[in-house]
C-alpha positions as CSV (number, residue, x, y, z in Angstrom):
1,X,-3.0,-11.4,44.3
2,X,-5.2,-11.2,47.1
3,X,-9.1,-11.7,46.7
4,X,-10.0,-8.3,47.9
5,X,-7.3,-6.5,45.3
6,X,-8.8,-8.2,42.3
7,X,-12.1,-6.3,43.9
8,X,-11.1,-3.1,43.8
9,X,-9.5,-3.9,40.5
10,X,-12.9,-4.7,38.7
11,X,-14.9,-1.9,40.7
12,X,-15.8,1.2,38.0
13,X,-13.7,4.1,38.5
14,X,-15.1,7.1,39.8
15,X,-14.3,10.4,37.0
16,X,-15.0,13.7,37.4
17,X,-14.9,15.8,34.4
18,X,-13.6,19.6,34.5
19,X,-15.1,21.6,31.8
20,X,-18.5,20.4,30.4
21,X,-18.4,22.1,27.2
22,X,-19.9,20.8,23.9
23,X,-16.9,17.9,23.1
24,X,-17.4,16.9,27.0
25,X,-20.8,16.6,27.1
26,X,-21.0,15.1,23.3
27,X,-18.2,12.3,24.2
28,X,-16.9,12.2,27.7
29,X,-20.1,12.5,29.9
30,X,-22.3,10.0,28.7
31,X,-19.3,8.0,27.4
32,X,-18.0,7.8,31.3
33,X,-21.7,7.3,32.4
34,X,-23.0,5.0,30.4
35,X,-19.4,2.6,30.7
36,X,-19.5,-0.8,32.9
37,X,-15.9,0.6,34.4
38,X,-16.7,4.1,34.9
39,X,-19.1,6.1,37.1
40,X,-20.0,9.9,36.2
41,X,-19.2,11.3,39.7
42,X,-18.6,14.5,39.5
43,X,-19.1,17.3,36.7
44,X,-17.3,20.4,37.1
45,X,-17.5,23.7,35.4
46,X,-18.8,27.4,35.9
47,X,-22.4,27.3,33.5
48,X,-25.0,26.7,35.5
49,X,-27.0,25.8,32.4
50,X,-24.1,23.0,31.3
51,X,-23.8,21.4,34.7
52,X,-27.7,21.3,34.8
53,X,-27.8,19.3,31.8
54,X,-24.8,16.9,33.6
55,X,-27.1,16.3,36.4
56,X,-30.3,16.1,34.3
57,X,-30.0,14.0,31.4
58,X,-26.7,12.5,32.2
59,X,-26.6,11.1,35.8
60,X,-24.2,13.0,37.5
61,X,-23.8,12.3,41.3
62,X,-22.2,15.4,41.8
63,X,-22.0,19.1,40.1
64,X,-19.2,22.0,41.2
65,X,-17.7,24.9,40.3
66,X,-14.8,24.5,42.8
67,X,-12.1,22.3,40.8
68,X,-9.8,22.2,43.5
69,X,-12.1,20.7,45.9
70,X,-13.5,17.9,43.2
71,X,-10.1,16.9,42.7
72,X,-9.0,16.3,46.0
73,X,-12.6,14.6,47.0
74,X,-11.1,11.3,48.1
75,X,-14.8,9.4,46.5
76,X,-12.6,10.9,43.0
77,X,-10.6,8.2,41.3
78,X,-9.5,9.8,37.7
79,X,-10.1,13.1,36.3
80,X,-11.0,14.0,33.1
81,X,-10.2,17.2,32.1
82,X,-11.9,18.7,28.8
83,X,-11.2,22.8,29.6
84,X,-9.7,25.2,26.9
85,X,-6.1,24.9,26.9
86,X,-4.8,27.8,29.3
87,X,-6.8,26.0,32.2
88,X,-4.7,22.8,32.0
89,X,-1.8,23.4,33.5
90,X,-2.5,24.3,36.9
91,X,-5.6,21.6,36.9
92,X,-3.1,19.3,36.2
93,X,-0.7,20.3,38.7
94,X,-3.2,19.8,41.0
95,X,-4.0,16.2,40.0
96,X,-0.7,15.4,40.6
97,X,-0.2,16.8,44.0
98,X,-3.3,15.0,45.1
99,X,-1.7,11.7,43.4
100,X,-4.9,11.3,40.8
101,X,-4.9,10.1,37.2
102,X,-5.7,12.3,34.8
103,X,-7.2,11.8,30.8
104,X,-6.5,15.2,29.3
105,X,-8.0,16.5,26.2
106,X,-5.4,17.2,23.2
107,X,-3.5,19.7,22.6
108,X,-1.8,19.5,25.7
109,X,-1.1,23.0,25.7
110,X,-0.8,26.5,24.1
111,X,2.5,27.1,24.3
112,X,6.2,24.8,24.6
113,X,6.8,26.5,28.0
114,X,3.7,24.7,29.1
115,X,3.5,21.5,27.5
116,X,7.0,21.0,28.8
117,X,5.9,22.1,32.2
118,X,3.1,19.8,31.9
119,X,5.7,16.7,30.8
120,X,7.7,17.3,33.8
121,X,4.9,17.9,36.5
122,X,3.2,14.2,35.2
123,X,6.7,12.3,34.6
124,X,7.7,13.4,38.5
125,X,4.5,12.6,39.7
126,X,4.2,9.4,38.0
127,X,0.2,9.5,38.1
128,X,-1.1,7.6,35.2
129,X,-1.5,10.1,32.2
130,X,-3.7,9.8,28.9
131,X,-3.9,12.3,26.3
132,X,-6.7,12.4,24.5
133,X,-5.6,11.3,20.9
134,X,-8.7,9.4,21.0
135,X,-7.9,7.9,17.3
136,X,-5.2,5.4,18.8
137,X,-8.2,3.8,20.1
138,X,-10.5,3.6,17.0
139,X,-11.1,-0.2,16.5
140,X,-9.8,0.6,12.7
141,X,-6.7,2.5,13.5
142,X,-6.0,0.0,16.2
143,X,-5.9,-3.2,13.8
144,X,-4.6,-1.3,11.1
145,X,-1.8,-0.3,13.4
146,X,-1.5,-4.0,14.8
147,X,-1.1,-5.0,10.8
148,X,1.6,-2.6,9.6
149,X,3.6,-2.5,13.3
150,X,3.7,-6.6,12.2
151,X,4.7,-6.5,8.8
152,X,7.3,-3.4,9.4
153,X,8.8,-5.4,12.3
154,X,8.4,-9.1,10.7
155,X,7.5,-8.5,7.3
156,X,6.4,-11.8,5.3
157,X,7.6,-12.6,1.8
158,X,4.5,-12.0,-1.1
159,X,4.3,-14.2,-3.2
160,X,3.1,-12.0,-6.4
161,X,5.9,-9.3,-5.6
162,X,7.4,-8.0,-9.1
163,X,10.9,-8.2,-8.5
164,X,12.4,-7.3,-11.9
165,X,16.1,-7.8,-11.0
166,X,16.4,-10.8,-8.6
167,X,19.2,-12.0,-7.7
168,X,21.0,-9.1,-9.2
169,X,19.0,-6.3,-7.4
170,X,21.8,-4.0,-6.1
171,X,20.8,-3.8,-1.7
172,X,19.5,-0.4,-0.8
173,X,20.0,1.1,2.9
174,X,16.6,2.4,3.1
175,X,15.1,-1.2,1.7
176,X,11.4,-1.4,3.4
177,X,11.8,2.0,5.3
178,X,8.3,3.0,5.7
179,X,6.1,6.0,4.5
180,X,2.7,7.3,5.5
181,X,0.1,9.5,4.1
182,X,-2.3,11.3,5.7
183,X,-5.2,13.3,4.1
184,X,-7.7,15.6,6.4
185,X,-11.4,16.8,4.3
186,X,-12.7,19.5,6.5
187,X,-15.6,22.5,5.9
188,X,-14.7,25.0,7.9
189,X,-17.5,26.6,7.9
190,X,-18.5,24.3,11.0
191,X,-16.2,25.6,12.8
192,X,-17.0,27.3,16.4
193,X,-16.4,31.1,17.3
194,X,-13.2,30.7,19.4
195,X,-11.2,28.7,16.3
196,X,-11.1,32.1,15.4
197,X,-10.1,34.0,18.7
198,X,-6.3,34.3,18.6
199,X,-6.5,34.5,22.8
200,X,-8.6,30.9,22.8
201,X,-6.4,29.3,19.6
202,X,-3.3,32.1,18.8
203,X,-2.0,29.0,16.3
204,X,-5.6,27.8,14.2
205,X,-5.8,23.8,13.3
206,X,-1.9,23.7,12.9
207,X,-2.4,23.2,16.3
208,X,-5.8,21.9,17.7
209,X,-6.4,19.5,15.0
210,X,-2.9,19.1,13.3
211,X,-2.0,17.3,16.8
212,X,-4.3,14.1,16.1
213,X,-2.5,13.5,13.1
214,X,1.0,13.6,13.8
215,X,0.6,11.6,16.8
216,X,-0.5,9.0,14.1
217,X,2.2,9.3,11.7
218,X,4.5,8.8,14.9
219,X,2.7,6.1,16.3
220,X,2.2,4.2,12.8
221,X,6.2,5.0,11.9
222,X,7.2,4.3,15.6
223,X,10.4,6.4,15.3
224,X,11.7,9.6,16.3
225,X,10.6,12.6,14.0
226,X,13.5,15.1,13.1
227,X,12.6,17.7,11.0
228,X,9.5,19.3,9.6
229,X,8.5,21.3,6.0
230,X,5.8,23.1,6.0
231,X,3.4,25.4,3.9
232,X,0.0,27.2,4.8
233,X,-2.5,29.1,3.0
234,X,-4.2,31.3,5.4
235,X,-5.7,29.4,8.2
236,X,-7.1,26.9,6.2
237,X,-5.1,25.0,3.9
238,X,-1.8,23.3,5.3
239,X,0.6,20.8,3.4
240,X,3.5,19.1,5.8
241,X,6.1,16.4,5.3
242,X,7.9,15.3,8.4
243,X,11.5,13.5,8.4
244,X,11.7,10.5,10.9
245,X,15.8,9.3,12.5
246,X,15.4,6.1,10.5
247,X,14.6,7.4,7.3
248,X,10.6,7.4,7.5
249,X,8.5,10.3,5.9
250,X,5.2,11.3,6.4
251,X,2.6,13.6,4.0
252,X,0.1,15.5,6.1
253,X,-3.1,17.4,3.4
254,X,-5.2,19.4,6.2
255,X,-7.8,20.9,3.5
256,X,-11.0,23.2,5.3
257,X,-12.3,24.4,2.0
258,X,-14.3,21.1,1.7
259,X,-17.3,18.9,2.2
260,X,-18.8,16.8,5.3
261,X,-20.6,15.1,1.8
262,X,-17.0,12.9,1.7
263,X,-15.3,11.0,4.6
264,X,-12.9,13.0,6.4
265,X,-9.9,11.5,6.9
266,X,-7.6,8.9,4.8
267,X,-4.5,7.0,6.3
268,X,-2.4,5.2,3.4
269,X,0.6,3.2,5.4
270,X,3.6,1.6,3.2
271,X,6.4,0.0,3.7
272,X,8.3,-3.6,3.1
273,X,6.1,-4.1,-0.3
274,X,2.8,-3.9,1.7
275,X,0.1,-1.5,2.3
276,X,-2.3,-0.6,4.7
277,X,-5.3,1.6,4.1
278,X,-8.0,3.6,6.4
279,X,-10.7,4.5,5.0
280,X,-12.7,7.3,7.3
281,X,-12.9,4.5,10.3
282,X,-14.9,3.3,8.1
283,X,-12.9,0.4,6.7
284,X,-9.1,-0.9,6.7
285,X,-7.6,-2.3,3.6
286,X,-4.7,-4.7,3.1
287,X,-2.7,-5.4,-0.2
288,X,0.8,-7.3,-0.4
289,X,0.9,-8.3,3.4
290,X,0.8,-12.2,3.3
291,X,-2.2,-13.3,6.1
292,X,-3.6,-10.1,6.8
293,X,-7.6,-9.7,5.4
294,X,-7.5,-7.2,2.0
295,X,-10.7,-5.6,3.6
296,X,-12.5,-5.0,7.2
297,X,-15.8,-3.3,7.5
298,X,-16.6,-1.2,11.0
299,X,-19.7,-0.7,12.7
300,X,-21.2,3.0,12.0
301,X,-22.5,5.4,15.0
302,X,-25.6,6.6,15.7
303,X,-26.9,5.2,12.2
304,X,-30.2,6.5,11.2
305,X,-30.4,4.8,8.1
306,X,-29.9,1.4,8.6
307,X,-32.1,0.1,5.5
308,X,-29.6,2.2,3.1
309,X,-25.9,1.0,2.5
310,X,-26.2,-1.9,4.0
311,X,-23.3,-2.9,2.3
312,X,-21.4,-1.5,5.3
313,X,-17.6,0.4,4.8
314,X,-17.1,3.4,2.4
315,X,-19.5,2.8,-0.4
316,X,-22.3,2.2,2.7
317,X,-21.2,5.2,4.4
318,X,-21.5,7.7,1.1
319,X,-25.2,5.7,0.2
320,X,-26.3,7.0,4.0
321,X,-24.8,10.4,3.9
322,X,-26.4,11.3,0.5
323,X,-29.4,10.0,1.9
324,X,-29.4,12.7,5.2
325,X,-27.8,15.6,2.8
326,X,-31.0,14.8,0.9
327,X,-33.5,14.8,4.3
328,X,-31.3,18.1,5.3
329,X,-32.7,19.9,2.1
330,X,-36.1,18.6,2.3
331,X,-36.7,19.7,6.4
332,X,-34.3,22.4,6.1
333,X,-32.7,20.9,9.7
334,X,-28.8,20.8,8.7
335,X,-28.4,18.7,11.9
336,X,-30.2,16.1,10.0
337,X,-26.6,15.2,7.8
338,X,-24.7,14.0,10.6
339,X,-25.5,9.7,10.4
340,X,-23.7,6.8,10.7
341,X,-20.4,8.5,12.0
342,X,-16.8,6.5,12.4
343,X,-16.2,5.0,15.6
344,X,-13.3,7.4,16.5
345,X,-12.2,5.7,19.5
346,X,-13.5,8.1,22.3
347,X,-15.4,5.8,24.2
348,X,-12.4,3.0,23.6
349,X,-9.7,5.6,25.0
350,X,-11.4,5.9,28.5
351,X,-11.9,2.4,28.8
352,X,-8.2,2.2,27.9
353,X,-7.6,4.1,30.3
354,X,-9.0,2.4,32.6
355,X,-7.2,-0.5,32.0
356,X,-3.8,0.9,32.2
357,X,-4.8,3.2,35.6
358,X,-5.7,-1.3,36.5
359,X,-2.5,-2.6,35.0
360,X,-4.9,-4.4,32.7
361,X,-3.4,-2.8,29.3
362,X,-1.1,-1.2,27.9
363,X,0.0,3.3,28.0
364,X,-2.5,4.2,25.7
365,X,-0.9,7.7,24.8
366,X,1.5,8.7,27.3
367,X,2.4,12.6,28.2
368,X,5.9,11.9,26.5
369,X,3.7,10.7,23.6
370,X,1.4,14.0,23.3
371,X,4.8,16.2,23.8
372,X,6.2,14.2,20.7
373,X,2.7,14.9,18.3
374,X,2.5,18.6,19.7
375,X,6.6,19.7,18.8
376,X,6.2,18.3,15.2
377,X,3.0,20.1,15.3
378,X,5.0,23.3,16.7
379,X,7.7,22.9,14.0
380,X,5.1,22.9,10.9
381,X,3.7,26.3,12.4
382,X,7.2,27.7,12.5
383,X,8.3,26.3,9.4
384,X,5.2,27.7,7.7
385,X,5.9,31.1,9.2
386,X,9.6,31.0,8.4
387,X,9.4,29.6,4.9
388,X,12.2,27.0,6.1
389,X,12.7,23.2,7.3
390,X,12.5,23.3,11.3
391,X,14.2,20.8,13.5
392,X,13.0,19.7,16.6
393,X,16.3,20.0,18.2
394,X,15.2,23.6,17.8
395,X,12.3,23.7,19.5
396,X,13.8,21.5,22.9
């Protein structure tokens, strides 16, 4: 490699971000501006009063309403692009033409015709691609992922293992297949206006938020899913199970009829006579995996209660929560509940990114990849709608 290559190589990436809405300007923005290998070029969107606040408070270089032209600035190296879903498509399209990476914001897209549009305008392109399944990147998810992808694929004897039979334990074809369990503990009464616009989001969370979690279950089971069940209860309530080629099944619980008082979000992994547990982000938790630690604490976010909890993990996390519900009461400020959040990987996934666009990592979550989480996500709507198990064969 030649000096001046390993340069460029190191040098932060110029991103411009289309569509400077609240997630953008909550994650993205200052995630890109305030990371040693990316610069906030450019900021692009049609509010005035959003851009403004780009440029302001988050150092901007550049703000636009012209997409087309921010994309094909040659000073633009990657392009983020947080918009609703029906503006994807043809900003993506132009990314490719113009040869650029692009980190896209899940889902990919409203509708099959698109998101398979999408897959084959990226794959024929060959720009490098990123999906925005940001908890792939999640320092929990990824060593909880590193644990369970080892033991499935080199699983190590434990030594306490009840084996009742022995010797004379009859062999079973589906012997260490693996299972996951995923449960989701929403309120949706934080919910924005256009959840509820059937133009902005015609399928509800089955789509917009049920994508995050099936792109776990088939990144956790690494194989193929087949065929989805699901049920719904209005918008709100959804129960799915998911059939994988080799035999794998995952258990999706999206509940909205709960509290931001509890952690959100529980991943339970098993499979060869070992488990591994996520707890919120919050903590991983091993048990009958030989070598891996039974229990990893995470850093919190934005913690504004450091002197409560201190024990760290769950049990730190629910001491710090009741603490703000309390403050929230007392000032009557409801923003004052939101402390000491998981690490969900956003910042992690662009710097990811990075890497790959480098050849310094690994695909972080390829097009192919988001196309895989989005039809099983597809199928549970259908099969919810139908009262009937869906294939994916179907939906190709």
């Amino acid at each position: 490699m030649k000096k001046e290559d390993s340069v460029k190589e190191t040098k932060p990436l110029n991103f411009a971000v289309i569509g400077c809405g609240m997630l953008a300007r909550s994650q993205h923005i200052p995630n890109i501006a305030k990371s040693e290998k990316t610069a906030l070029h450019t900021c692009c969107d049609l509010s005035d009063e959003a851009l403004a606040e780009c440029r302001d408070k988050h150092g901007a270089l550049h703000i636009s309403k012209d997409y087309k032209s921010v994309i094909h600035d040659p000073e633009v190296d990657a392009i983020c692009i947080a918009t609703t879903e029906k503006m994807r498509l043809p900003l993506i399209r132009e990314a490719a033409l113009a040869g650029k990476p692009v980190y896209c914001e899940k889902p990919l897209a409203r509708t099959l015709e698109e998101m398979f549009e999408i897959q084959s305008i990226v794959n024929e392109a060959k720009i490098p691609f990123c999906v925005g399944h940001n908890r792939r990147s999640s320092p929990a998810m990824l060593d909880a992922h590193r644990i369970f992808r080892s033991h499935m694929e080199n699983p190590k004897p434990c030594a306490w293992r009840f084996d009742r039979e022995g010797d004379e334990r009859p062999p079973r074809a589906d012997d260490g297949t693996a299972a996951m369990s995923v449960r989701i503990n929403d309120d949706w009464y934080s919910w924005k206006s256009w959840v509820f616009d059937k133009e902005q989001a015609p399928h509800g969370p089955m789509l917009f938020e049920m994508t995050h979690f099936t792109d776990l279950c088939n990144w956790f089971l690494d194989s193929e899913p087949v065929e989805v069940m699901a049920m719904e209860q209005g918008m709100l309530n959804h129960g799915i199970l998911v059939r994988y080629k080799n035999g794998e099944i995952a258990t999706l619980l999206m509940c909205a009829n709960g509290t931001f008082g509890y952690p959100k979000e529980l991943y339970e992994m098993f499979g060869n006579g070992g488990a591994v547990v996520v707890d919120h982000m919050l903590e991983v938790r091993t048990v009958g995996i030989e070598g891996a630690p039974a229990r990893k604490i995470y850093p919190m976010l934005n913690d504004l209660h450091p002197q409560i909890g201190t024990e760290g993990g769950l049990f730190g996390w629910l001491a710090k929560k009741a603490a703000a519900c309390q403050e929230t009461v007392e000032t009557a400020d409801q923003m004052k509940q939101f402390t000491a959040e998981p690490n969900k990987g956003h910042a992690h996934a662009i710097d990811r990114f990075v890497d790959e666009i480098q050849g310094n990592g690994p695909v972080v979550c390829s097009v192919d990849d988001a196309v895989r989480a989005t039809l099983v996500a597809f199928a549970a709507i259908r099969s919810a709608k139908e009262g009937r198990a869906v294939k994916l064969a179907e939906l190709r």
